[in-house]
Each structure stands twice: as structure tokens, then as C-alpha cells.
BAGU-341353 format. One record per residue (C-alpha): x, y, z. Coordinates in Angstrom, 3 decimals. Example, Ala and Ser with C-alpha at 12.3 -4.5 7.8 and 13.67 -1.06 7.14 Angstrom:
<kolza X="12.300" Y="-4.500" Z="7.800"/>
<kolza X="13.670" Y="-1.060" Z="7.140"/>
***
This chain:
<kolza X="84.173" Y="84.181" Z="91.982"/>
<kolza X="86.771" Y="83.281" Z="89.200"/>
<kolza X="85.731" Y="79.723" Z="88.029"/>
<kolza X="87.817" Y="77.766" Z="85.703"/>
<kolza X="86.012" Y="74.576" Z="84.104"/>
<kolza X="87.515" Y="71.721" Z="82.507"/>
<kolza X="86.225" Y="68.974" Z="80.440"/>
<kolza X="87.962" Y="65.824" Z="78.711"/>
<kolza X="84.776" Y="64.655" Z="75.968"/>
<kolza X="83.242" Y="66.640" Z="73.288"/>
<kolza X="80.335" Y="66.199" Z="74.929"/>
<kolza X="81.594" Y="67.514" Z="78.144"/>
<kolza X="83.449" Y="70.333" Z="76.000"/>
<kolza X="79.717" Y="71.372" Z="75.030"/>
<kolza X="78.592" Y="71.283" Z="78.471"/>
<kolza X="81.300" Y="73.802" Z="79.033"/>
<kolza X="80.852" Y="75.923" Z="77.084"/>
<kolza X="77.448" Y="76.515" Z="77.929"/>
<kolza X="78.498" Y="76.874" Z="81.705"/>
<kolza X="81.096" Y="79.368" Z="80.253"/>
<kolza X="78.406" Y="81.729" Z="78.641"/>
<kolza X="76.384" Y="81.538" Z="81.660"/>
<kolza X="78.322" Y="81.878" Z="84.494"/>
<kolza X="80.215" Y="84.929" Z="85.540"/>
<kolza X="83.363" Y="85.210" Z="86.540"/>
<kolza X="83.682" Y="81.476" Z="84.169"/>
<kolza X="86.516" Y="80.023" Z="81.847"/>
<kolza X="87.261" Y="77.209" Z="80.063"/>
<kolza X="90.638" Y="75.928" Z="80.918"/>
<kolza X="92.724" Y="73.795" Z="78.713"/>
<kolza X="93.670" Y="70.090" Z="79.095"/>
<kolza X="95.997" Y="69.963" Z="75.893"/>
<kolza X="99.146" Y="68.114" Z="79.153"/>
<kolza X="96.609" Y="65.904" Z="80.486"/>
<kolza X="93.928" Y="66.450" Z="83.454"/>
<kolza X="96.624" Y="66.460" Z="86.166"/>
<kolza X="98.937" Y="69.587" Z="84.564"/>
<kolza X="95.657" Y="71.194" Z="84.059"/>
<kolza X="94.193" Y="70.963" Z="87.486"/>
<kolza X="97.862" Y="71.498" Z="89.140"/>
<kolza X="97.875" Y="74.810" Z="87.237"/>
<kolza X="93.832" Y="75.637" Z="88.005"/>
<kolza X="94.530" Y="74.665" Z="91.516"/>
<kolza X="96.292" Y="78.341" Z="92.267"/>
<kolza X="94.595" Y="80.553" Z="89.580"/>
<kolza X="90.706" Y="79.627" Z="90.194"/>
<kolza X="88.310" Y="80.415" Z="93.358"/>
<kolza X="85.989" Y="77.296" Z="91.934"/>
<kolza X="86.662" Y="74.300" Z="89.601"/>
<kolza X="84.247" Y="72.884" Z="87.787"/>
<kolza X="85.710" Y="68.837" Z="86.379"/>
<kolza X="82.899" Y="67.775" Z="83.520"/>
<kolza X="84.005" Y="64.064" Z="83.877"/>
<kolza X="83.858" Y="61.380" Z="85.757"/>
<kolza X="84.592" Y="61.574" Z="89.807"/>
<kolza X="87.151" Y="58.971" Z="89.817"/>
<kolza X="89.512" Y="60.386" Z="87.761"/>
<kolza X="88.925" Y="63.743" Z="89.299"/>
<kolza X="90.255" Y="62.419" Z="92.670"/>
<kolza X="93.234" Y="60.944" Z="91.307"/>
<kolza X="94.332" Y="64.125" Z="89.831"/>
<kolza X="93.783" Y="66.260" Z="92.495"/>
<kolza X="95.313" Y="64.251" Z="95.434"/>
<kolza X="98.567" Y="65.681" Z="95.398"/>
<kolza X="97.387" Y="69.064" Z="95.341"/>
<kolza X="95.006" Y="68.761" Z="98.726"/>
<kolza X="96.308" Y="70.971" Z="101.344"/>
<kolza X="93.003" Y="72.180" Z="104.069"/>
<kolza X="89.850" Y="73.961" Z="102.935"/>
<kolza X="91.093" Y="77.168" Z="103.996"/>
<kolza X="93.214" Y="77.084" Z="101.189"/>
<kolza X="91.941" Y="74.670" Z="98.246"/>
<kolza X="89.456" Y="75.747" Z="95.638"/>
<kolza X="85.751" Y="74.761" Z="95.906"/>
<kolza X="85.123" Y="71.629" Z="93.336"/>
<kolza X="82.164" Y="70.335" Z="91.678"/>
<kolza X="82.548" Y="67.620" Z="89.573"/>
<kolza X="79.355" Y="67.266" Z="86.821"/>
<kolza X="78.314" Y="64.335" Z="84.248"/>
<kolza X="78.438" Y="65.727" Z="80.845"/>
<kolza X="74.997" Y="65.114" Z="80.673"/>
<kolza X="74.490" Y="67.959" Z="83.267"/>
<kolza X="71.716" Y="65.907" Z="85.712"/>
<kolza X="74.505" Y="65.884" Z="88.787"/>
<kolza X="76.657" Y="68.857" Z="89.857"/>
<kolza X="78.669" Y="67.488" Z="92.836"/>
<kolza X="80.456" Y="69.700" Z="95.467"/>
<kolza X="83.450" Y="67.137" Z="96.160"/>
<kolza X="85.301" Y="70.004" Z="97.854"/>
<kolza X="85.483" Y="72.768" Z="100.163"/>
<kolza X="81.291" Y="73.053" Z="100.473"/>
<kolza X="81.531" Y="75.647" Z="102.380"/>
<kolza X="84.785" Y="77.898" Z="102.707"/>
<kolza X="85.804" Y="77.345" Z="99.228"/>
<kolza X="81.830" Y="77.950" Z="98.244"/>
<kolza X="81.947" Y="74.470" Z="96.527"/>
<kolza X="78.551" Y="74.119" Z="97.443"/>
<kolza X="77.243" Y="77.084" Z="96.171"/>
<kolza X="79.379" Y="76.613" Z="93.098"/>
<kolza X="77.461" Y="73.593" Z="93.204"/>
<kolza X="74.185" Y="74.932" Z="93.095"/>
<kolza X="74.710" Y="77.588" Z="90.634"/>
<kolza X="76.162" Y="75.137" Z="87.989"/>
<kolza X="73.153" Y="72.756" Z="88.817"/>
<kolza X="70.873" Y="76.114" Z="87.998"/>
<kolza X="72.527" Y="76.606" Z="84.571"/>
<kolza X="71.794" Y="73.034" Z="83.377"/>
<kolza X="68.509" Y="72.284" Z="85.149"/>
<kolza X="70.255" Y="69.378" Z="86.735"/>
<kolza X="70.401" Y="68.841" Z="90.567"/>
<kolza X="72.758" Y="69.857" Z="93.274"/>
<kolza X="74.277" Y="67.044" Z="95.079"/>
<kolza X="75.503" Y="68.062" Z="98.610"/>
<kolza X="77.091" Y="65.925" Z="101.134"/>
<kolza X="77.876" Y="68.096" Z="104.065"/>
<kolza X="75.908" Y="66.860" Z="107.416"/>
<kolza X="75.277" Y="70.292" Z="108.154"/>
<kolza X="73.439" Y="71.187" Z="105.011"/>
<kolza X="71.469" Y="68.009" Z="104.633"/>
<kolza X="70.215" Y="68.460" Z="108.531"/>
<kolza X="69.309" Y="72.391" Z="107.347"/>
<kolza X="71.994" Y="73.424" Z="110.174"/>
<kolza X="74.430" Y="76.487" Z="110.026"/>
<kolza X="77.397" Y="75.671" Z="108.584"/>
<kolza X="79.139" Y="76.764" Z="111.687"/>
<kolza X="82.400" Y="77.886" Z="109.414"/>
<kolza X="81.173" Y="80.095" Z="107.348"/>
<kolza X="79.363" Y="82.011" Z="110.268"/>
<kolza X="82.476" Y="82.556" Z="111.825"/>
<kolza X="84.166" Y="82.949" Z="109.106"/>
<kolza X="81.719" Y="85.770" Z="108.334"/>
<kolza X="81.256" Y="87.092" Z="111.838"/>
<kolza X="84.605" Y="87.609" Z="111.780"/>
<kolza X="85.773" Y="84.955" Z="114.491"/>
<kolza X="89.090" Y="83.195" Z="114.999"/>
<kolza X="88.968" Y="79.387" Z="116.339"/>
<kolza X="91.704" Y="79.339" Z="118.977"/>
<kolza X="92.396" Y="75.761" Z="117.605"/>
<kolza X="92.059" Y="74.610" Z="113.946"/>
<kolza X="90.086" Y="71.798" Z="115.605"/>
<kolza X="87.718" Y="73.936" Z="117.103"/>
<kolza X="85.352" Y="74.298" Z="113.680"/>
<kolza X="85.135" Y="70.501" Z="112.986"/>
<kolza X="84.588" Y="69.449" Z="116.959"/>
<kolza X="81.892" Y="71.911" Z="117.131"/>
<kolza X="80.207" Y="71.096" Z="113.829"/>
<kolza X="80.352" Y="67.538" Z="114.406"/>
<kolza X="78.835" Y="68.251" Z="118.149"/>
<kolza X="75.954" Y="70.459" Z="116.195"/>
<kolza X="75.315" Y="67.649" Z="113.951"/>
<kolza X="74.949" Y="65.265" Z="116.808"/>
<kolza X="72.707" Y="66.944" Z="118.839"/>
<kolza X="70.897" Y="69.460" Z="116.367"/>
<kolza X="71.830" Y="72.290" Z="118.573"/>
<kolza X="74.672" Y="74.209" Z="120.725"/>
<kolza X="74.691" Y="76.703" Z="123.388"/>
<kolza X="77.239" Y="79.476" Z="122.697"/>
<kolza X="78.337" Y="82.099" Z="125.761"/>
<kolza X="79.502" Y="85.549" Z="124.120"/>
<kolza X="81.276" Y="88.368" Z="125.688"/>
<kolza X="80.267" Y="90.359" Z="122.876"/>
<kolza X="76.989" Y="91.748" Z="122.126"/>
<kolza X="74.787" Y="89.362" Z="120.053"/>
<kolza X="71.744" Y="90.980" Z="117.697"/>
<kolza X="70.807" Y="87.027" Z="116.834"/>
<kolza X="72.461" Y="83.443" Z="116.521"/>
<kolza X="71.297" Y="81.058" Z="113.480"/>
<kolza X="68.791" Y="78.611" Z="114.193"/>
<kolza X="70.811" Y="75.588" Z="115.988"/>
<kolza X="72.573" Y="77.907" Z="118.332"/>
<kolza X="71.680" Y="79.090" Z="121.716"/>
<kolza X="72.519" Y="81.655" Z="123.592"/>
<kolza X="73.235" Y="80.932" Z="127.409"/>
<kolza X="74.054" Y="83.655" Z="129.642"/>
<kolza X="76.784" Y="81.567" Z="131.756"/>
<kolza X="80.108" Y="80.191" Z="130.525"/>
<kolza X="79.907" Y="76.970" Z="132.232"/>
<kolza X="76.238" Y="75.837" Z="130.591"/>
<kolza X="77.847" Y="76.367" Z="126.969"/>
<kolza X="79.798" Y="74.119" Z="124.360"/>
<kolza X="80.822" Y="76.979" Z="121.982"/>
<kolza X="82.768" Y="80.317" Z="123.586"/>
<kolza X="83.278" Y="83.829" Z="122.383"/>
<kolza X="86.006" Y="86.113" Z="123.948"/>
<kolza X="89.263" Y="87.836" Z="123.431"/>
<kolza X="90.717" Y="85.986" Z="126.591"/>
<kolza X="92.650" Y="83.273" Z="126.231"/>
<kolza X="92.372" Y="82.150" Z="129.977"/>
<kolza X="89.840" Y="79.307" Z="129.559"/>
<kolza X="90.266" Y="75.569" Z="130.180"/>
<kolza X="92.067" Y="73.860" Z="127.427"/>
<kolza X="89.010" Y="71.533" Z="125.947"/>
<kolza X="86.583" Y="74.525" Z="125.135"/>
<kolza X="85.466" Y="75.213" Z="121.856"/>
<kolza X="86.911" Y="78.908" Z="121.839"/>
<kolza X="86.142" Y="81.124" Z="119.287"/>
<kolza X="87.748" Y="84.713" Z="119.455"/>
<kolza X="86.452" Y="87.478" Z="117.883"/>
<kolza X="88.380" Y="90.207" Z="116.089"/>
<kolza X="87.357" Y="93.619" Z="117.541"/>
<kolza X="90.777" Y="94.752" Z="119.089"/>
<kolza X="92.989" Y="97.419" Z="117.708"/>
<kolza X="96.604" Y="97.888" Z="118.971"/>
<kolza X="97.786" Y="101.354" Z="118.940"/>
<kolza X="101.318" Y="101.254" Z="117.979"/>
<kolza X="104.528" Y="103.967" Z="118.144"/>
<kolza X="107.544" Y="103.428" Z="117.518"/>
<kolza X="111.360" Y="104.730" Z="117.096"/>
<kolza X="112.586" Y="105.278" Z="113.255"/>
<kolza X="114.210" Y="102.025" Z="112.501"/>
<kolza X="112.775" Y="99.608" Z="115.283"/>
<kolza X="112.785" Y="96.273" Z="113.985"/>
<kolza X="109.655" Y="94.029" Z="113.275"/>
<kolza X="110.856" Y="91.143" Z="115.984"/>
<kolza X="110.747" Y="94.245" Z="118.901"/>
<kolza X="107.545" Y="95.386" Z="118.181"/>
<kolza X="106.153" Y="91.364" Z="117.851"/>
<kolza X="108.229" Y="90.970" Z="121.250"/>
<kolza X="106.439" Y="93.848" Z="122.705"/>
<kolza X="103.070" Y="93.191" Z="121.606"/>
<kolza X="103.205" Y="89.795" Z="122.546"/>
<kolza X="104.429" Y="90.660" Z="126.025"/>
<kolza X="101.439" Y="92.724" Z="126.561"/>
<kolza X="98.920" Y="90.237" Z="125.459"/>
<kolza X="100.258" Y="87.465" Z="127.579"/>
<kolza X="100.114" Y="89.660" Z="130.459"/>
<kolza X="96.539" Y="91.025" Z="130.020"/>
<kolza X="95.660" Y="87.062" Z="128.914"/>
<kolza X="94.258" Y="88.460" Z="125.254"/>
<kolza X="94.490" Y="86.703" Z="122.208"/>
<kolza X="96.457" Y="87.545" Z="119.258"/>
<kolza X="93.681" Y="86.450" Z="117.300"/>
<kolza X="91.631" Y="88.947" Z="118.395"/>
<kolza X="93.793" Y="91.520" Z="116.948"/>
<kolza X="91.354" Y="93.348" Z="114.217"/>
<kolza X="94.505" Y="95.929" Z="113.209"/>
<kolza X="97.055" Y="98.103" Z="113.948"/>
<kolza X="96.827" Y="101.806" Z="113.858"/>
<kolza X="99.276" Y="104.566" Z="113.823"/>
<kolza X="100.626" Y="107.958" Z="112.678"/>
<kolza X="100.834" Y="108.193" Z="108.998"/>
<kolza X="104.727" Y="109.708" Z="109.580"/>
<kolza X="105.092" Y="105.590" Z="109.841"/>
<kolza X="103.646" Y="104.653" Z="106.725"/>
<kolza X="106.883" Y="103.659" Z="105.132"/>
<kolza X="108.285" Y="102.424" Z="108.414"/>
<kolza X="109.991" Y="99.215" Z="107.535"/>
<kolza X="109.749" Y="97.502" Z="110.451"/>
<kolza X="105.965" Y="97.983" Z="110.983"/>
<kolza X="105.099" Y="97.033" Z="107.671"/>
<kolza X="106.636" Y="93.553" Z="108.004"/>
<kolza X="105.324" Y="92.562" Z="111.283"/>
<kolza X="101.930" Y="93.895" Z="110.032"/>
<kolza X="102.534" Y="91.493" Z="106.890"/>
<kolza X="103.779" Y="88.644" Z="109.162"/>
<kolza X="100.747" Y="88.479" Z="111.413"/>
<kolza X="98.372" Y="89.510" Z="108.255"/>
<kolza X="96.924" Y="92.319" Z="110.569"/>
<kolza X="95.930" Y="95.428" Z="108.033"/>
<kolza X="97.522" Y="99.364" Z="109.142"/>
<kolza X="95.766" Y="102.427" Z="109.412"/>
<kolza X="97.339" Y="105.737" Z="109.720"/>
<kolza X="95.972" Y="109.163" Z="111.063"/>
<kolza X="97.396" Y="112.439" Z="110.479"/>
<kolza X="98.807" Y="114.433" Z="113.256"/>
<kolza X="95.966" Y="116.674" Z="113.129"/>
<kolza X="93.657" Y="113.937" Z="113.365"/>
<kolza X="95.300" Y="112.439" Z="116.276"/>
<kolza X="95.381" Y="116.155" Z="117.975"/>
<kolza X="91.882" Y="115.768" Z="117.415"/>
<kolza X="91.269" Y="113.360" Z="120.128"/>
<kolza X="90.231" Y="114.842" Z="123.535"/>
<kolza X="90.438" Y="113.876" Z="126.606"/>
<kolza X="94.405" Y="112.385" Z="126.739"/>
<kolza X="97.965" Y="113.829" Z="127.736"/>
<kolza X="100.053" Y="115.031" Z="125.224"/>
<kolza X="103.649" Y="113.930" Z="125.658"/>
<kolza X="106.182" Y="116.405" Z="125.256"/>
<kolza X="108.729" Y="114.065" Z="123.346"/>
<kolza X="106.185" Y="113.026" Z="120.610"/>
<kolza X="104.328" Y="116.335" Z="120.224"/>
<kolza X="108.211" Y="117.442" Z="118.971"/>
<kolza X="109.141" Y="114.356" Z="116.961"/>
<kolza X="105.929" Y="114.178" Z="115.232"/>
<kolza X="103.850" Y="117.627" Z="115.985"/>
<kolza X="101.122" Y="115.095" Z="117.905"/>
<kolza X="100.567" Y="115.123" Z="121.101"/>
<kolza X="100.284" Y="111.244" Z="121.481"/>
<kolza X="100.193" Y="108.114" Z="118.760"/>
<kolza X="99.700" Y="104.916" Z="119.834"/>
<kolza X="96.434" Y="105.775" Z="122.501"/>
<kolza X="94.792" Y="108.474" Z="119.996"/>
<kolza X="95.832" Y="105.874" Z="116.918"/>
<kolza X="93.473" Y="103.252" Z="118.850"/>
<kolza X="90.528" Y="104.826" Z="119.964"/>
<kolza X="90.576" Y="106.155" Z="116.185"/>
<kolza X="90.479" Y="103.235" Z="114.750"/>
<kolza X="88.086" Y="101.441" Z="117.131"/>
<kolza X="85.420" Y="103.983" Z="116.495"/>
<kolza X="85.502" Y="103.536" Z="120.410"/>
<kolza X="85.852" Y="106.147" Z="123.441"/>
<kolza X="87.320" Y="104.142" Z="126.131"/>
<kolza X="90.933" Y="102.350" Z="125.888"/>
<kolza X="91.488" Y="98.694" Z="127.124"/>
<kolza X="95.143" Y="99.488" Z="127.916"/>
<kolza X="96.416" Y="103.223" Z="128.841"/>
<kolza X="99.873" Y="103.465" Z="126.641"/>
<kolza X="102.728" Y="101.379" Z="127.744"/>
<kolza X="106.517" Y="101.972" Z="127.083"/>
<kolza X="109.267" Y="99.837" Z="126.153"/>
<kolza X="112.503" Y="101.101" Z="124.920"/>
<kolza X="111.489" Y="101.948" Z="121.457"/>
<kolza X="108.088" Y="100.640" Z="120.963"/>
<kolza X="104.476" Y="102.573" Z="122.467"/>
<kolza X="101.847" Y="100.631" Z="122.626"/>
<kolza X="97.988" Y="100.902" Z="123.866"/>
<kolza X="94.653" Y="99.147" Z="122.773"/>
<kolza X="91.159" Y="99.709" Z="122.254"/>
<kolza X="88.435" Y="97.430" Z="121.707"/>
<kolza X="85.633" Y="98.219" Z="118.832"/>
<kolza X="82.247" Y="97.595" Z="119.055"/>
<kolza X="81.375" Y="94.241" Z="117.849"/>
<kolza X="77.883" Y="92.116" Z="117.388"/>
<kolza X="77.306" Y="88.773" Z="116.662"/>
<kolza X="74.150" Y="88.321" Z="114.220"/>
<kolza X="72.135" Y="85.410" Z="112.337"/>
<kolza X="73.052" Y="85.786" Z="108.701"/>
<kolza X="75.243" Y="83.129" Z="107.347"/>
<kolza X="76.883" Y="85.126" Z="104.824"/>
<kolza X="77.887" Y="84.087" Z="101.272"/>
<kolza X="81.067" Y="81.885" Z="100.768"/>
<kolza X="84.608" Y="83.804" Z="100.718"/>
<kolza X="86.014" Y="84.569" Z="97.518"/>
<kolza X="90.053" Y="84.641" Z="98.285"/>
***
């Protein structure tokens, strides 16, 4: 975690420099323009922030800079005495908390932290998604079901997936209509559920040299909406490595931020079980792409959807095997 601190005093420039030595991953950034050019600058180059000064003038800097905690830094804001390290931001996506913590550590001080979830010793229901690798349908979905967790101390969560273990505060429920949180792929459900999707599909894609990115994105989307899938659910796209440098794939896989893999001919070939088509086996020496691309990928031996055709797109999709467990895991890093 890169982790730029700033400090105004000399006594919070000691303080510091101490957290400087001790930390990894830890700099001291300059305030030579003033705490607001600083922490403008810091805002886009540091995972964590660490302000050695007062809180109030803290806020007032950064308040033009706020944007979601998705996106802003985690940041603690310390005396330069070091007794309070206080996560003001992004606790738990941004790791402000754990920032938090660990600067609290270095100077035998104390960790103040605020979120409901943490002082009731319940999951921080974020990061476990976050780390389980599930997609709220809704960017309200996280803070309606936190705030229902913190209410009632528990939740009841129906999975289409297979679960190895839930952290303590959620329940698992065998039927859809006794739970508050939902996992699936589908998108089908009633507008007011706390749906959480889970990323475990992988789109087999082939395609005509030169296809643009908007038909392939037309064509995929097509064949969600029809099957009622999410996009969300999308883990990544998978293909022949012949399309590697295929312009259009490479900027609808950019656009949707889903990552490519690529198989060699011989690799596809490899895959039993399917019927070579004629046209591809010549254009590309495999006997199919998009179907053998997916169950590839998924690790899988069963498609969702057999290959489907539109005028220069092919596309089919597998789903890979995917478990929910208890672990909340540490906070992301990007």
C-alpha cells in the first residue's frame, strides 16, 4: 500500500518521519504550496494518506477532492503527539481503517474507528464482496444492506452459488423469499432486493477481422438480456490468440474493464466433445473459438449457452466454479 504522509509542525514533521521509517510502502510528501496543493496532488498518487494535523483543517482541504470510496484514498488524520490515529475516510475499501491501525501500532497510540460495522464486531459487508468477488446490481445495494446488518445484527443471504461459509452476521437460508441479501447471475428479481451478482461467467467470443467494439457490445448484450444474465457477472472474455491484436476486442474489453484470455489453436483443438466448424477450422486451423475459448477459461465442462451467430460476431458462455467463504479479506490496494 503506497502511503504518502503529510505534516504542517515540526513536531508533526518528527512524527513523520518516524511513520516514514516504519511503515512500508511510506513517504513523506511535501507541503512547500500549502496543505490543499499538497493533498490535491496526494489525492491521485497515494493508496493511504496519513494528515499529522489537526481534523478541521484536513476536511477543508480535502472537500473538493471527495468523489465515492471506490475511488478516494483511505485517510487517517493523527495528533502530532501520536495518541489518536483517525480513519476519517474510506475505512474499509480504501483500507483507511487498517491504515488506521497500523499507524496507531507504530506510535503506541490508539486506533479510532467510527464505522457501525466495526464497532458492533460485524462484517464489513463491502469488503466481503468486494473480496468474494461480487457485483452490487445497485451502488445502493452495499450501504442498504450494511445499514440493515447494523440494525438488526444479522442478515439472511440466498446464494445460487456454492457457499464453503458466510461471516458471522450472515445467514444462509435455503429459499429466496426468507432472505434480505441475494446472490445470482440473473437479473430477473423484483426491483427492491439487495442483489449481489457474482462474477463466475466467461463469454466465449469470435469474431470477423475488423468487427467493431459497438457490434460485439450489441451482441453480447443481446444475449444477456435474452437469457436474463447480468453483465456484472461477466468474470472475462476468452478467445483465440489469432485475436490478440484485434482492435475491436481490445476496446470493448477495456470499455467494460473485463480482462482477455487467449488459447492457441492447438489448445482449443484440445477440447473434446464439440463440432468443429468447417469455416473456422480454415480461417484459423481450430475447429471452434468462442465454445472451446469458454469452457477453457471456466476451468468448467459444461457450457451455459451452445455458440450463437450473428453476422460477424460468435459467441457462447460458460460458467466457472465459484464459492462463497467466511474470510473478510484484507483492504484493496488499487
Amino acid at each position: 500500500m503506497k502511503i504518502g504522509i503529510l505534516a504542517l509542525t515540526a513536531g508533526g514533521r518528527k512524527l513523520a518521519a518516524q511513520l516514514t521509517a516504519e511503515l512500508d510502502g511510506a513517504e513523506v510528501v511535501p507541503v512547500d504550496d500549502g496543505i490543499k496543493a499538497a493533498l490535491a496532488v496526494a489525492w491521485r498518487r497515494y493508496h493511504g494518506l496519513v494528515c499529522v494535523m489537526a481534523a478541521g483543517i484536513v476536511v477543508r482541504a480535502i472537500a473538493p477532492l471527495l468523489r465515492d470510496k471506490h475511488q478516494d484514498p483511505g485517510l487517517v488524520v493523527m495528533d502530532e503527539g501520536g495518541e489518536h490515529a483517525v480513519s476519517l475516510l474510506s475505512g474499509h475499501l480504501g483500507g483507511g481503517n487498517e491504515l488506521a491501525r497500523r499507524v496507531a501500532a507504530v506510535c503506541r497510540g490508539r486506533a479510532v474507528i467510527t464505522t457501525a460495522s466495526d464497532v458492533l464486531g460485524l462484517p464489513a459487508l463491502d469488503l466481503w464482496a468486494d473480496g468474494q468477488q461480487l457485483v452490487p446490481a445497485h451502488p445502493e445495494v452495499m450501504t442498504r444492506a450494511a445499514a440493515r446488518l447494523v440494525d438488526q445484527g444479522a442478515l439472511r443471504v440466498y446464494s445460487e452459488t456454492a457457499v464453503d461459509g458466510l461471516p458471522a452476521g450472515l445467514e444462509l437460508v435455503a429459499e429466496p423469499a426468507a432472505a434480505e441479501i441475494i446472490v445470482s447471475i440473473r437479473t430477473d428479481w423484483p426491483p427492491t432486493t439487495l442483489l449481489l451478482h457474482p462474477r463466475c461467467l466467461v463469454l466465449g467470443i469470435g469474431c470477423n477481422r475488423g468487427t467493431p467494439a459497438q457490434e460485439m457490445a450489441a451482441a453480447i448484450d443481446e444475449l444477456l438480456a435474452a437469457h436474463r444474465l447480468a453483465p456484472a457477472a461477466i468474470r472475462n472474455l476468452a478467445s483465440i490468440d489469432l485475436k490478440q491484436d484485434e482492435p475491436g476486442l481490445l476496446e470493448l474489453a477495456a470499455s467494460r474493464r473485463w480482462p482477455l484470455t487467449f488459447y492457441s489453436k492447438d489448445e482449443l483443438n484440445q477440447v473434446a466433445g464439440l463440432q468443429p466448424a468447417p469455416a473456422v477450422l480454415k480461417a484459423t486451423g481450430a475447429g471452434g473459438v468462442a465454445e472451446p475459448a469458454a469452457l477453457l477459461s471456466s476451468g468448467n465442462h459444461q457450457l451455459m449457452i451452445r455458440k450463437q451467430k450473428w453476422r460477424n460476431v460468435t459467441l457462447a458462455l460458460a460458467r466457472a466454479n465459484f464459492t462463497l467463504s467466511a474470510p473478510v479479506p484484507a483492504a484493496r490496494n488499487t
